[in-house]
C-alpha positions in Angstrom: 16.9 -69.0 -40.1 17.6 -65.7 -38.4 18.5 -64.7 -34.8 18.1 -60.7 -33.1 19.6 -60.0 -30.4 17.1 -57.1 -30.1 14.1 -58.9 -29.6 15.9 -61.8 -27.4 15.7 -60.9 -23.7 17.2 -63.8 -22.4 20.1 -63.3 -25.0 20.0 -59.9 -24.1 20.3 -60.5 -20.4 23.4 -62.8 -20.9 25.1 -60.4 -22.3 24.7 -57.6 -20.2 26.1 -60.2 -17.3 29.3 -61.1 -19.6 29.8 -57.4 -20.7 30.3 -56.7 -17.1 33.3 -59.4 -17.2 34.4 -58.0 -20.3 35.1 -54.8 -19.6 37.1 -56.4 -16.1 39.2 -58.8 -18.3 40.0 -55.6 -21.0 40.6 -53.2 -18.1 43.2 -55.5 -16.9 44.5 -56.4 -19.9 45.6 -53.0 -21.1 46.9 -52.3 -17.9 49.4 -55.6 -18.1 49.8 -54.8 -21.8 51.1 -51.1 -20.5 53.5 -52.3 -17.9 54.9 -54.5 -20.7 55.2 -51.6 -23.4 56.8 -49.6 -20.8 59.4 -52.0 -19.7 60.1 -52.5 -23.2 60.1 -48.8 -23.9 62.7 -48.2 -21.0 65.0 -50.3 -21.8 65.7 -49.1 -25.8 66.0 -45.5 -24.5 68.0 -46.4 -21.6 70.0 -48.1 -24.1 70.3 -45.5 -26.7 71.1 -43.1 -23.9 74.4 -45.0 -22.8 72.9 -46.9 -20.1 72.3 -50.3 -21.2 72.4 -52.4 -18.4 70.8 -50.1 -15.2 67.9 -49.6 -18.4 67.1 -53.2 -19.1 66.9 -54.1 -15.3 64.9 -51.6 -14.9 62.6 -52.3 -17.3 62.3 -56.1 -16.5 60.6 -54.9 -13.3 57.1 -53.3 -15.5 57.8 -56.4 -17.5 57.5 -58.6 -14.8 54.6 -57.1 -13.1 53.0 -57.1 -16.7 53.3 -60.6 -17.1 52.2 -61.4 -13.5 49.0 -59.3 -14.4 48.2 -61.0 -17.6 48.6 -64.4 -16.0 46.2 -63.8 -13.2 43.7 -62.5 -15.2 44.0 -65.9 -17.6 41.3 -68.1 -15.6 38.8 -65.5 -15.8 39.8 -65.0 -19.7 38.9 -68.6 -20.3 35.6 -68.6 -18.2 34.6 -65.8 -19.8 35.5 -67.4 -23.2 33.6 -70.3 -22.5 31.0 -69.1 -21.0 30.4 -66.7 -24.6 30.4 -69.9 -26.3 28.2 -71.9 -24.0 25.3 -69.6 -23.0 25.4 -66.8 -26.3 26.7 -69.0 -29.5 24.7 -72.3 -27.6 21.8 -69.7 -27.2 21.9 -68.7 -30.8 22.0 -72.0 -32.1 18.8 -73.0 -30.1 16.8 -70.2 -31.8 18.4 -71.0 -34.8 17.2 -74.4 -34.4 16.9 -76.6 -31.2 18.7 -79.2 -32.7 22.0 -77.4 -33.2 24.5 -78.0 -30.1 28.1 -76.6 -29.8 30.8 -78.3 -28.0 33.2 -76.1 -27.6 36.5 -78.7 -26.5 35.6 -81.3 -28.9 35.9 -81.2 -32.9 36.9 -83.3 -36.1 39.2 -86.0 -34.8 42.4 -86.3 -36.6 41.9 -89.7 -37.8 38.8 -88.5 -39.9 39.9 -85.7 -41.0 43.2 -87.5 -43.0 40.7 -90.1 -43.5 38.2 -87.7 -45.6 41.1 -87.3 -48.0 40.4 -83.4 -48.8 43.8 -83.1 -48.3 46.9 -84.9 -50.2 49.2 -83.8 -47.0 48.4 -85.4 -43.5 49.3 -83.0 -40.7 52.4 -82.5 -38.7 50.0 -80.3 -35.7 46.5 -80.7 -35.6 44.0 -79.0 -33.7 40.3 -78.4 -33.6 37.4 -76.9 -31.9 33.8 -76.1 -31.6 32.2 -78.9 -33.0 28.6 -78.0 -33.7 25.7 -80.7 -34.5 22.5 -80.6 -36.2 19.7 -82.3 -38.1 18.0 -80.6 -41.4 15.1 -82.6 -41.9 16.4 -86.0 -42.0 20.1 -85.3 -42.9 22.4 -84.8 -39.8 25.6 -83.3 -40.0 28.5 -81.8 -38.0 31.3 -79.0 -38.3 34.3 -77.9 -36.7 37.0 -75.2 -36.8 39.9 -77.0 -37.7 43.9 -76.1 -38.3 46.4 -78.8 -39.7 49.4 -78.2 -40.7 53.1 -79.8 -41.8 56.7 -78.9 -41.3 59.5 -78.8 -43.1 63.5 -78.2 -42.1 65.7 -75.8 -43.3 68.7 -76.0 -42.7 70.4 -72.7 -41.6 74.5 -71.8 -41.0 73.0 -72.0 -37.3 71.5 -75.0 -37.2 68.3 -76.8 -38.4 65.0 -74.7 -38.4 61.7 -75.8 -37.8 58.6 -74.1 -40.7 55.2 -74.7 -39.9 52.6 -74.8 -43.0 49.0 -74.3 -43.1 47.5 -77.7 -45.4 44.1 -76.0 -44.1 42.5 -73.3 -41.7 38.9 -73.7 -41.8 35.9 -75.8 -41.1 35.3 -79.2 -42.0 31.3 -80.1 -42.5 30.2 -83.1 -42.6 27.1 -85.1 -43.8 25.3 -88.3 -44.1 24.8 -88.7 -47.9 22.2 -91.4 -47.0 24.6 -93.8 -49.2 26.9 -96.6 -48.9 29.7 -95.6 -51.6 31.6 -98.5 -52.9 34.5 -96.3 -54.0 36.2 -93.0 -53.6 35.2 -89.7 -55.1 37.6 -86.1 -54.4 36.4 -82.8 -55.8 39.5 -80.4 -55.3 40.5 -76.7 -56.4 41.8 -77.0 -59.9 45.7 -75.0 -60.4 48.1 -75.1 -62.4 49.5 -78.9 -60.8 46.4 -80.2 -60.8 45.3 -79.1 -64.7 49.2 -81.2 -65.8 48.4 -84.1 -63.3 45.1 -84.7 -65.2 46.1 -84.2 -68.7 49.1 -87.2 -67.9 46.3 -88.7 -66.3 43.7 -88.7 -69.5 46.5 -89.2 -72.1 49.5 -91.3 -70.8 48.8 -92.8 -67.0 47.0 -92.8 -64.5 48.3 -91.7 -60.9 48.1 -94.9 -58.3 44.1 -96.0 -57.6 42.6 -92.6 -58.4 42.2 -91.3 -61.9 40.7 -88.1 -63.2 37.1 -88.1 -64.0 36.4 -86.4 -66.9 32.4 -85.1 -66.7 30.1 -82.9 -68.8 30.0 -79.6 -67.3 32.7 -77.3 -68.4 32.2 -74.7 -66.0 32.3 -77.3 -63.1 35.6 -78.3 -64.9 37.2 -74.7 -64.7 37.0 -74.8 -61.2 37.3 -78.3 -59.9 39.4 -81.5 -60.9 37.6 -84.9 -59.9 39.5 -88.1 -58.8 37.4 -91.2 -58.2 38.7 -94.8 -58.0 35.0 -95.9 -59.4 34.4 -93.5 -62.5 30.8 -94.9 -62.9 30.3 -93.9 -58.9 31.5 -90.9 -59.3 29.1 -89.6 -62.5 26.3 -91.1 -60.4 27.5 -88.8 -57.4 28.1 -85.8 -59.3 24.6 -85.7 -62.1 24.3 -82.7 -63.6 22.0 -81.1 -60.8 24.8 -81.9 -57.8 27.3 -80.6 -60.1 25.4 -76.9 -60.5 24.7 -76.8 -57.1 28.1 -77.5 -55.9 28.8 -74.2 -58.0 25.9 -72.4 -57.0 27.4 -73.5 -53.0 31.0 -72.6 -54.0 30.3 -69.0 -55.2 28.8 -68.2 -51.8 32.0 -69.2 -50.4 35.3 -66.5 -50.0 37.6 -69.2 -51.0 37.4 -72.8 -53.5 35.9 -75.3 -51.4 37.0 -79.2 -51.4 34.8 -82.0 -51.2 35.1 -85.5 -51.0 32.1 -88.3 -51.0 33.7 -91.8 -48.5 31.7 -94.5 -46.9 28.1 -93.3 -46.5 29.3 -88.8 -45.7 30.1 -86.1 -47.7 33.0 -83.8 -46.4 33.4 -80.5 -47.1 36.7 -78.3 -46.2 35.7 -74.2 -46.5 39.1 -72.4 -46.0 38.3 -69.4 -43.7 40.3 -66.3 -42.6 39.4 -66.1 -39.0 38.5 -68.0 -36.1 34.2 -67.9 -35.3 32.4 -68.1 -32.2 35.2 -66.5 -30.1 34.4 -63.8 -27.6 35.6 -60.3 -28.1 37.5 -58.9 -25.1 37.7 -54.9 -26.6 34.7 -54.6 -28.1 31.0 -54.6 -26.5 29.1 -57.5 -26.1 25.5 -54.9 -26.5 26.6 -54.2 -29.9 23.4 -55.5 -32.2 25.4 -56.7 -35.0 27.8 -58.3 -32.7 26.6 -62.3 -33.7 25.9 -61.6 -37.6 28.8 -63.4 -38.8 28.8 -66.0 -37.1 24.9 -66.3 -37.7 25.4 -66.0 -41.3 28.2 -68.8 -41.6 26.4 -71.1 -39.2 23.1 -70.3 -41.7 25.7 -71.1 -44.8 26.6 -74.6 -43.0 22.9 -75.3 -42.5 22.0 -74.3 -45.7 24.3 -77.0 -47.7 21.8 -79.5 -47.2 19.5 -77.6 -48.9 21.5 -76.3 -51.7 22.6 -79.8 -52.4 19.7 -81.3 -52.0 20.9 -84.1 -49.3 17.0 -84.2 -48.2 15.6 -85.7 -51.3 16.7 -88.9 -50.1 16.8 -90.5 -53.7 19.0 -93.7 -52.7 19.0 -95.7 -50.0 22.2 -97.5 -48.3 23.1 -100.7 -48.7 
């Protein structure tokens, strides 16, 4: 699949409307952003100068003006935003293939994502977005943007203070397997926890319902540990073949991806760096290259079912 913006009027021709915004929305934003820095600005020279308090209030009024800029211009931000999403990134998708849809307020609910088990933390704050659908062949599947995370507290001379960890930043996919799994099957990152946990595992106990599967492929192995609560299951899940593409899949990917096969869908987590499909606000919108990376992961998601091979349809469910 590929998409050019180039030789896509109507892409073309929704862009040059939303530029127009753009530039608005940064034009005012800079100028808020100004106001702000200014205020600021006044007020630490003010200060160093000997004049602390005339220097703050007057810098609260730039501040304040700042503020009320920014805030007006925030309705027109998030039509703008959505409207990027909607018409260009549901555009894309269409000539990418017309059954790919985007949904930008609606994701991975929390209940299925602790319920995939990619995870061994459930989340504190959860949020997701930009759920996109799609069928390859006969396989559909789904992703989403999502952010969990949990909290811990520290306790301070000042009180009790709230952390906030990432568990994962990322997309979730998600896939029909085309099977009814009796059990449970997790592929995870190996480290150096993991590698301890499976040697007490294979040569003194095994942790709760889900022990450490030990399979054939060594360089699998280095990179992954397998728990599976129906060892058989899981060496029928992961043949040889599933286990080479899951490599071949995983060194496309920036960062160790985590799988886990439940009920009749395969989950995949992808750890990612940045948020996709959001609209830039200080760079163009004409810019040719502007959608390639966020053609190229969505290209990367529809490409899993081919690279493992979810299309060959070999079992049937129960």
């Amino acid at each position: 699949m590929s998409l050019s913006i180039d030789g896509n009027v109507a892409l073309q021709n929704v862009l040059a409307t939303l530029e127009v915004e753009r530039k608005k929305i940064a034009s005012t934003q800079t100028k808020g952003y100004l106001f702000i820095g200014g205020g600021i600005l006044l007020g630490i020279l003010g200060t160093v100068a000997g004049f602390p308090v005339p220097s703050i209030l007057a810098g609260l009024v730039p501040i304040i003006f700042g503020g009320i800029t920014l805030y007006r211009i925030s309705d027109e931000l998030r039509a703008y935003k959505d409207a990027f999403k909607r018409d260009v990134i549901g555009t894309a998708l269409k000539n990418l293939d017309q059954s790919l849809t985007i949904d930008p307020y609606k994701g991975i609910y929390e209940p299925e994502f602790i319920g995939s088990q990619l995870f061994k933390t459930d989340p504190d704050r959860y949020s997701t977005e930009d759920l996109v659908r799609g069928v390859a062949g006969k396989t559909g599947f789904y992703f989403a943007e999502v952010h969990a995370e949990y909290k811990t507290e520290v306790r301070t001379k000042n009180g009790t203070r709230t952390e906030w960890h990432d568990i994962f930043k990322g997309i979730i996919f998600v896939a029909d397997f085309n099977k009814n799994f009796n059990g449970v099957t997790i592929v995870r990152p190996k480290d150096i926890g993991s590698s301890i946990g499976a040697w007490f595992s294979k040569n003194v106990f095994s942790f709760g319902n889900n022990d450490v599967v030990q399979l054939e492929n060594t360089a699998f192995c280095k990179e992954f540990i397998t728990y599976a609560n129906d060892q058989v299951e899981a060496r029928y899940i992961l043949t040889p073949a599933m286990m080479e593409r899951i490599l071949e899949l995983n060194s496309r990917a920036k960062y160790t991806l985590t799988m886990s096969f439940i009920s009749s869908r395969m989950y995949i987590g992808f750890p990612l760096d940045r948020n996709y499909f959001e609209a830039p606000i200080f760079k163009t919108l004409l810019n040719p290259d502007l959608l390639n990376e966020d053609i190229s992961t969505i290209n990367f998601m529809y490409d899993i079912i081919r690279e493992l091979d979810l299309n060959t349809r070999i079992w049937g469910k129960n």
